[in-house]
Structure formats: C-alpha cells, structure tokens
C-alpha positions in Angstrom: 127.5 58.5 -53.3 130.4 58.6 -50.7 132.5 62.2 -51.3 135.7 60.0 -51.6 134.2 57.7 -54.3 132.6 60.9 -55.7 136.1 62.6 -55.9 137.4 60.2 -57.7 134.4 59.9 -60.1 135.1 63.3 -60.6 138.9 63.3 -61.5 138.5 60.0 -63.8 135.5 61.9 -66.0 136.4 65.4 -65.8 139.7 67.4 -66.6 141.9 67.3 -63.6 141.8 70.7 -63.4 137.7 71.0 -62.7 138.0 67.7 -60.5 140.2 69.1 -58.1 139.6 72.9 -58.6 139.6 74.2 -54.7 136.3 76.1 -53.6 136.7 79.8 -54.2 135.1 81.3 -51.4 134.3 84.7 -52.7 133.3 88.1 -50.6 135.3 91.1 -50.1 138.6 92.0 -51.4 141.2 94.6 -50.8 140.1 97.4 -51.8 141.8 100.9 -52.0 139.6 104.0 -50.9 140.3 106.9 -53.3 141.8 110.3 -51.6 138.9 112.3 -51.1 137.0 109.0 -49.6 134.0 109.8 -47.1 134.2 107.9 -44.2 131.2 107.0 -41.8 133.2 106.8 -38.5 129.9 105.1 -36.7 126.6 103.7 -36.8 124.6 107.0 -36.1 126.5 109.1 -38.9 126.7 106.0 -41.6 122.7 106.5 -41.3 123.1 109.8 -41.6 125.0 109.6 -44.9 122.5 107.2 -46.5 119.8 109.2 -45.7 121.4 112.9 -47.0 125.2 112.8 -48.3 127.5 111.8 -50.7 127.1 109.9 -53.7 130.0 107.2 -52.4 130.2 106.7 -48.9 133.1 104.2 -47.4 133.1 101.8 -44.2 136.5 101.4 -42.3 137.5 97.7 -41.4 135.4 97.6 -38.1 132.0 96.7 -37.0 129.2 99.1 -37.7 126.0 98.1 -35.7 122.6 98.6 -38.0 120.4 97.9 -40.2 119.5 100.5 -43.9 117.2 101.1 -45.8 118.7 102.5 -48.5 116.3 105.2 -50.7 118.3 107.1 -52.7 121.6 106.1 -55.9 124.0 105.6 -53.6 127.2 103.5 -53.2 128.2 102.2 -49.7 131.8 100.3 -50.0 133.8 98.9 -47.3 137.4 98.1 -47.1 138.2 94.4 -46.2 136.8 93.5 -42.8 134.2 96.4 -42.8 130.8 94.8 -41.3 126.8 95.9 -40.9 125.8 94.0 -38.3 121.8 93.6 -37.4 120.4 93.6 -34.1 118.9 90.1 -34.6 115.7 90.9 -36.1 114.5 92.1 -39.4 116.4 92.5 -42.3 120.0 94.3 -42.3 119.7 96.2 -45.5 116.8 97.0 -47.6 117.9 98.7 -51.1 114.9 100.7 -52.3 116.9 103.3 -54.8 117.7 102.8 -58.7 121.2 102.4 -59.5 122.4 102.0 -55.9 126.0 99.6 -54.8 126.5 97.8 -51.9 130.3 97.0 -52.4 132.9 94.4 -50.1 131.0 94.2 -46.6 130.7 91.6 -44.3 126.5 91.3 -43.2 125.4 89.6 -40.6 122.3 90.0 -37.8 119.3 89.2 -39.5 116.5 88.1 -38.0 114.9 84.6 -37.9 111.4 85.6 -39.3 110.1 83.0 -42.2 106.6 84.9 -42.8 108.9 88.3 -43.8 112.2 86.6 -45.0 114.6 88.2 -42.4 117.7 88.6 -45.1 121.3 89.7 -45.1 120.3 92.0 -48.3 116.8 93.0 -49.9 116.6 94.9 -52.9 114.0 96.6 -55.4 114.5 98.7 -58.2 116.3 98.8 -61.5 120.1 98.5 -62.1 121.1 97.9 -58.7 124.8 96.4 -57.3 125.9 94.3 -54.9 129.1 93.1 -55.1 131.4 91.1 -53.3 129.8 90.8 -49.8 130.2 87.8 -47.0 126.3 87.3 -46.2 127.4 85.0 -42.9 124.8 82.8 -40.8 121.2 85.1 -41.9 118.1 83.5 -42.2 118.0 84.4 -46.3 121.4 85.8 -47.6 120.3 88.1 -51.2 117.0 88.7 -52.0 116.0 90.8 -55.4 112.4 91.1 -56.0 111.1 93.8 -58.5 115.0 94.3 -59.0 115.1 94.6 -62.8 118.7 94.6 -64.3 120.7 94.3 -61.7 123.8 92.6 -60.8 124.9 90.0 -58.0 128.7 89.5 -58.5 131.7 88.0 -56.1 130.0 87.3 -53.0 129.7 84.6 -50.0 126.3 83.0 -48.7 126.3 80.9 -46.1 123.2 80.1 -44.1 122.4 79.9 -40.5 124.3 76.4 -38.7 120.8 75.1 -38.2 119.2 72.1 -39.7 118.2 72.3 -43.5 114.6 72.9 -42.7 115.2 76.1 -40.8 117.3 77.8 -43.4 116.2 80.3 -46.0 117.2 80.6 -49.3 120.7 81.6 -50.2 119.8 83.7 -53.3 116.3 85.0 -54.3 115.0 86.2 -57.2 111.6 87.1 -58.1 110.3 89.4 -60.8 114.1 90.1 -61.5 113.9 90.5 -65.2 117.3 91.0 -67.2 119.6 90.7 -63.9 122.9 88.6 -63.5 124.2 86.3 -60.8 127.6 85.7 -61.2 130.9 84.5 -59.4 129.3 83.6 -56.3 130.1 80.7 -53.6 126.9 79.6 -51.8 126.9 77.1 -49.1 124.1 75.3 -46.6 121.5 77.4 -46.9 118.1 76.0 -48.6 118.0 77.2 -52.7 118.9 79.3 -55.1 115.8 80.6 -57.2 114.7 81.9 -59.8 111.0 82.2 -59.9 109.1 84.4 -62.5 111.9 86.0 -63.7 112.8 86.4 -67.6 116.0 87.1 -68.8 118.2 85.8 -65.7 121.8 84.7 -66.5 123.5 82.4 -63.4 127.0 81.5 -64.4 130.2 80.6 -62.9 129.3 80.2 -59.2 129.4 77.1 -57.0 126.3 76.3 -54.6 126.9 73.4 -52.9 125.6 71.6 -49.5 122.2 72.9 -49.7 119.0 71.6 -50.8 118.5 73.0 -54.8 121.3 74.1 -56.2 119.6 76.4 -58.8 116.0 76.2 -59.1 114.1 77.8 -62.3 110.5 78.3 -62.2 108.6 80.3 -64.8 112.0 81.7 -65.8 111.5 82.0 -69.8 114.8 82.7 -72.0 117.1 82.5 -68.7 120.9 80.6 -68.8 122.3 78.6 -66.1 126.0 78.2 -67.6 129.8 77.0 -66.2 128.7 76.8 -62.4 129.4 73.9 -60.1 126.6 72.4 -58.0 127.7 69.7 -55.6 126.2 67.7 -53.2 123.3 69.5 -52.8 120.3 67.2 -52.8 119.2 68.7 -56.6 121.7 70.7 -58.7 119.6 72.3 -61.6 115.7 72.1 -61.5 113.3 73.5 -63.9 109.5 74.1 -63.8 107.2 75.7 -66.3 110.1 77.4 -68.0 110.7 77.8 -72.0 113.7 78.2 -73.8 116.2 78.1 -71.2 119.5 77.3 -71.9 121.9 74.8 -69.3 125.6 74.9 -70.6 128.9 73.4 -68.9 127.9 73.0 -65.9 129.4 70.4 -62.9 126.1 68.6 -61.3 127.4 66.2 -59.0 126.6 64.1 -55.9 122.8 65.2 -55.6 122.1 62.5 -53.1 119.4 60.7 -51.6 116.0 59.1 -52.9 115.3 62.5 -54.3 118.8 63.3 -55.7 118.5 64.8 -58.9 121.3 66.3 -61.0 119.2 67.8 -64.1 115.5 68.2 -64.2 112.4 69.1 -65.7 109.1 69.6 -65.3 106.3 70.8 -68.0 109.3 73.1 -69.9 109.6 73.8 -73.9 112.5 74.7 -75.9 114.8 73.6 -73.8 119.0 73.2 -74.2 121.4 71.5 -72.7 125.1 71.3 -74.1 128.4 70.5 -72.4 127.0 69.6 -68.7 129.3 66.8 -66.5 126.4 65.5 -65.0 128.1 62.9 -62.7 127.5 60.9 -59.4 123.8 61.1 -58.4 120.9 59.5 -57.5 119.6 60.1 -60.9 121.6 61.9 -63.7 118.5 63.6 -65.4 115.1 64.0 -64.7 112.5 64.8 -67.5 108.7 65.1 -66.4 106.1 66.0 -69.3 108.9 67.9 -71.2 108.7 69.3 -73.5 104.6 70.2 -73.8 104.8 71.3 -77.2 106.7 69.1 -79.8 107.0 72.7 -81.7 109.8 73.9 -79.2 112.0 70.2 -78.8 114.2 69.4 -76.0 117.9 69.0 -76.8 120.4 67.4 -75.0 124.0 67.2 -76.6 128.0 66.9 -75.7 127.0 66.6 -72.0 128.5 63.6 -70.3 126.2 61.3 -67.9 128.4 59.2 -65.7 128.5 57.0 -62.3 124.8 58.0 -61.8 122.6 55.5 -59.8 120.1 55.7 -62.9 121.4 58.3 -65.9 118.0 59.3 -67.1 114.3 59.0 -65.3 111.3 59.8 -67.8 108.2 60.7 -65.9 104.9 61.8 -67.5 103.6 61.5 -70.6 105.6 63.8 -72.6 105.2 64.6 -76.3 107.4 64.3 -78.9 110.4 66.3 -79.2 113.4 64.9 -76.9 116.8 64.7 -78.7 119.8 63.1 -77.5 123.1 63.4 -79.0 126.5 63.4 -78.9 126.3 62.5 -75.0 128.5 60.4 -73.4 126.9 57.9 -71.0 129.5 56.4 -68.7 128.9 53.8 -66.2 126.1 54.2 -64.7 124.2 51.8 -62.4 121.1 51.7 -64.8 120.7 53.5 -68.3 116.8 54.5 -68.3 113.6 53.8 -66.3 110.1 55.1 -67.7 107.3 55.9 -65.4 104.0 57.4 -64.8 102.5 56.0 -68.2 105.7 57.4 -70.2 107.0 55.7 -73.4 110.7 56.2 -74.0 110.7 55.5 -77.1 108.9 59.0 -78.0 112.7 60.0 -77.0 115.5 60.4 -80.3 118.9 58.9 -79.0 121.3 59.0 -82.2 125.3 59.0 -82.3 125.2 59.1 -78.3 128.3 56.8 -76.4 127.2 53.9 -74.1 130.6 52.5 -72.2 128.2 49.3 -72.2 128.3 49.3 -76.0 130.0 45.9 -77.3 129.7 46.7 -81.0 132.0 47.4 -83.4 133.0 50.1 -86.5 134.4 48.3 -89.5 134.6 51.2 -91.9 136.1 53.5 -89.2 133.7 56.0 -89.3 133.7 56.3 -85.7 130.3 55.0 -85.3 129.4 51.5 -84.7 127.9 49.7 -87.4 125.0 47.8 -85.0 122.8 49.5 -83.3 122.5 50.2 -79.3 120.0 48.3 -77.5 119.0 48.5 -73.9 116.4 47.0 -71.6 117.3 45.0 -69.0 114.7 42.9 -66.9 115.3 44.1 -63.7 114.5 47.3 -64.8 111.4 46.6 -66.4 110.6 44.8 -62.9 111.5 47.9 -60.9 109.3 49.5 -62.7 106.3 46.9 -62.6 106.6 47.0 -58.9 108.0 50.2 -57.8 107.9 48.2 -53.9 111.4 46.5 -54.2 112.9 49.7 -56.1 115.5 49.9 -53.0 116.8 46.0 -54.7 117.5 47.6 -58.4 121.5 47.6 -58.8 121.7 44.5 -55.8 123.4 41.1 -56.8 119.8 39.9 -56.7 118.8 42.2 -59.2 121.8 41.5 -61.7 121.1 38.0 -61.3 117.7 38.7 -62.9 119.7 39.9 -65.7 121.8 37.2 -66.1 118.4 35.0 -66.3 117.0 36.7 -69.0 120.3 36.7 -70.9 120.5 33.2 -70.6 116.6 32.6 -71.5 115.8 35.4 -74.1 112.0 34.7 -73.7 112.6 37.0 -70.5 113.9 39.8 -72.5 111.7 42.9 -72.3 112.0 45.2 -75.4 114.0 48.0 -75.1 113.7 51.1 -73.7 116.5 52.6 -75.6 117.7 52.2 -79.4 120.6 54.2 -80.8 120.9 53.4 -84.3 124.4 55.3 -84.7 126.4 55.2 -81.3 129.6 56.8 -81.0 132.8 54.0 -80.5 134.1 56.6 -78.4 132.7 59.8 -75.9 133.8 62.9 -74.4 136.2 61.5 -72.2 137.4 58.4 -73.7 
C-alpha cells in the first residue's frame, strides 16, 4: 500500500494520537557525570580502564577510536556525543562480564564480516546493560547470545545504507533467556530476532523499514506488546513458539507478495489481544497453528483493517483457533484457505465485519442473522493460484456479481459468525 494511502488508513482506524505519533528516534541523552567522575581522556587509557580500574568509567563528548572487549562488572557511560569508533573490521565492543553497562554512546566501525557477525555491540553473560546507544551504519547493531537477564533499553539501530540483502540484523537474541528489549527505534537493517530464547519481553519500540520486524522462533512464554512495526516487509512472525503473547501492537504496511502483518507457523497456546493490524498484503497469517488443540489460539479485540486479504490459513491445522471480539474493517478479501486447510475448523463468534448487512432488533448489540462469507472469486483464486495477481481487479468483482446474480455459482462459505457485533473497535 502507498505510505499516503497508508497514513490515512492509519488516522481513520486508529486514535489520532498513534496515527500520527512522530518516530522517537531514541539513543543517548544528556546525561550529568557525578563529581568524582573518571574520565578516559583517550583511546589508549579508556583500554586501560576496562582492563584494570574503576567500577564507572565516563567518555567525554569526542571520538574515541577502538574496539573492547569488556571482561570484568563494569560501567562505561558517555556524555551526549561521546563515540567508540571501530577500525572497520570486527566487532566494536564485545561484553564478556556479568552485570556490566554500556550507557549513552554513539558506536560505529564495525566490520562487514557475515560468517562472524561484525556488530556495533556483542554481549554474553547474565544481567548485563546497554542503554541508550546510537548503533549507526554496522553490519549487525546488538547482539546478546548466552546473555541471560539482561536489558536493551532507549537505543538507535540503524543498518548499513546498503541494499537489504547486505544488512545484518538490527537486534539479536539467541539463548537470551529472561532478558528485555524495550524503548528502542530500529530502522533498515534486516530483523529483529528472537530465536531460542524463553522468557523475552519486546515492548514499546518501533522497527520499521527492514525486512522482519520482530521475528520469534522457539521463543516459549515470550511477549511482543505496544510496539509499532511499519513497513517492514513482515511485522510480527512466529515459528515453533508456545504460549507467547502479542498485545497492542501497530502492524502496518508489510508490503509486497510476501507482506505479512501477523503470522504463524507450527505455534501452540498462542494470544493475541488489542493489535491494529492494518494496511498489508495480508493481515494475518496462520500455518498449522496451533499443533495441539489442548493449548488453542486466541485472537480477540484486535482490529484487522484495509488489508489486501485480512486472514490467510495455510496447513492443515487442528482445532483450536478462536476469533472474537475483532473488528474486520474493509479489507480487499476476508479469508483464503490453502495448502489442504479447512477454515471452518476456525471459531469466529461476536467478531464485526464492516461488510455485515444484518440487523439487531432486540438491541442487544449483536445481529440477529448470522455472518456469511465466500465469495467466488476467491474460491477461484484459490483453485488456480496462476491468476492470484487478478483477485481484488474489476474482473474479479464481476465474478462476484455473477454468482450473486446466479446463486448456483455460490461456493459455501469459508466464514460463519453466528453472533457478529453491529458495531467494532472503532466504529
């Protein structure tokens, strides 16, 4: 979808205060040094301090040339403008020590190495900070692997200004049990991940421009909650993950064949509440999910609007899916099944459908017929997946039209709510 048309999608389905929230590019801040502050006054003693000095060690607003591998509890803050700059190869600064801060400094420098992820920052350990850093133009920006409990807070990724292919990821965590991403502005680099990690909370950042906005894999028990992921080709993805937990979230404008808003893949117990899920290629994307009927899929309160196609079901999945209380708001197409899926196996009751031309005679704010939907050209689209680039043309809704007109077309429906709401989240 075009960013204008987008924009205004945004503003007419979302509080104007979200729609036209300005980015908030995060990094460092002003920050005061206390009186008996340490000061590295260069390159050479700044490594001498990591290696043997003070607990807290402080960078003046200036350009210190080097990369550190940090190795013992240890704090390094800068004031505003304070920058570790790499030589162009490698990583800038590896965090090897329990408990250690890296604190409101610009990095830059890294290296260009796929095969050892030159990064901006690399950590490993337990409890470790970084906070409020500018990680400008490295090949990966934050990297914690084996970094148990530790905290990524206030900070700025932006990838190298090469094509999408060439960039690393912005954020990266592997094996980082129990740690928090929070308050951070990511922009074109390649994904945010979160891969066999259990625990993980990501909330209130914005990714946007890059490739996945947020992708989950094996990450049991995690939370991805009031962030904003725009235009990015996927906003939220899941794989192989149980009981996470997506809440009030912005996914918007994933674009392209492959845009994607919401999706799954092979993931139990999943829950999804409060999400604007708004202006892509597909709203939501469910693939064999859940596995196990025993832990159900739940969808509720989230609003599905100006989507291409609100809701793709791929796989055969089992029993288990529940939608309700969503508001689905004009989208090109409501539902396509594929890859030998049954939607009916899916519960949609007291959901709102802006194509809904029932009514509610006893007031109850439900309509008293039930909502049907399965249009022709759908089912056509999805006999012969060859002229899928004609579903939404004029040629396309005058196969609708046809089977309107001649109900011997009429394919049974793919959806049935028995109980739809008269009106939705942002009627």
């Amino acid at each position: 979808m075009d960013k204008r048309l987008l924009t205004l999608a945004l503003a007419a389905l979302m509080p104007a205060s979200v729609a036209s929230a300005a980015p908030n590019e995060r990094g460092p801040i002003d920050l005061v040094a206390p009186p008996d502050a340490v000061f590295a006054k260069d390159s050479a003693e700044l490594a001498r301090l990591v290696e043997s000095g003070p607990a807290e060690i402080w960078l003046r607003a200036e350009t210190y040339r080097t990369t550190l591998t940090i190795k013992r509890t240890v704090a390094i803050r800068g004031l505003r403008g304070a920058t570790l700059e790499g030589p162009g190869h490698g990583t800038v600064v590896r965090i090897e020590a329990d408990g250690a801060t890296l604190d409101n400094v610009i990095v830059r420098g890294s290296g260009r190495n796929f095969v050892g992820e030159d990064a901006a920052v690399r950590a490993k350990g337990e409890k470790i900070v970084v906070r409020n850093i500018r990680s400008e133009g490295n090949l990966f920006g934050v990297a914690f692997e084996a970094c148990h409990g530790c905290l990524l807070e206030g900070s700025f990724v932006t990838g190298p200004d090469v094509h999408e292919s060439m960039r690393g990821d912005g954020i990266k965590l592997w094996e980082a049990h129990d740690s928090i991403v929070r308050r951070n502005h990511v922009e074109h680099v390649r994904d945010v991940v979160v891969w066999y990690s259990r625990h993980v909370v990501c909330e209130d950042n914005l990714v946007r421009d890059s490739r996945y906005g947020t992708h989950f894999m094996y990450a049991h028990d995690g939370v991805a909650r009031r962030s904003t992921l725009r235009d990015n080709i996927v906003g939220v993805f899941v794989m192989y993950s149980s009981r996470l937990h997506v809440e009030d979230n912005v996914l918007a404008g994933a674009h392209g064949a492959a845009g994607i808003g919401l999706g799954f893949k092979e993931s139990d117990g999943v829950v999804v509440t409060g999400n604007k899920i708004v202006g892509n290629t597909t709203g939501i994307y469910l693939d064999r999910t859940p596995r196990d009927p025993r832990e159900p899929v739940r969808l509720s309160g989230n609003t599905i609007g100006v989507n291409d196609l609100a809701l793709r079901v791929h796989g055969a999945s089992a029993k288990g899916i529940t939608f309700t209380t969503n508001t689905f708001r004009h989208n090109g197409d409501l539902i396509e099944v594929d890859g030998g899926n049954d939607a009916r196996i899916i519960e949609f009751v007291g959901n709102h459908y802006s194509e809904y031309a029932g009514y509610d005679l006893d007031g109850d704010g439900f309509g008293d017929v039930a909502f049907t939907h399965g249009r022709l050209s759908t089912a056509v689209v999805q006999d012969n997946p060859a002229v899928r680039f004609l579903h939404g043309t004029v040629a396309m809704q005058l196969v609708d039209v046809v089977a309107k007109a001649f109900p011997l077309l009429e394919k049974k429906p793919l959806l049935v709510d028995p109980k739809p709401m008269m009106k939705g989240s942002s009627s």
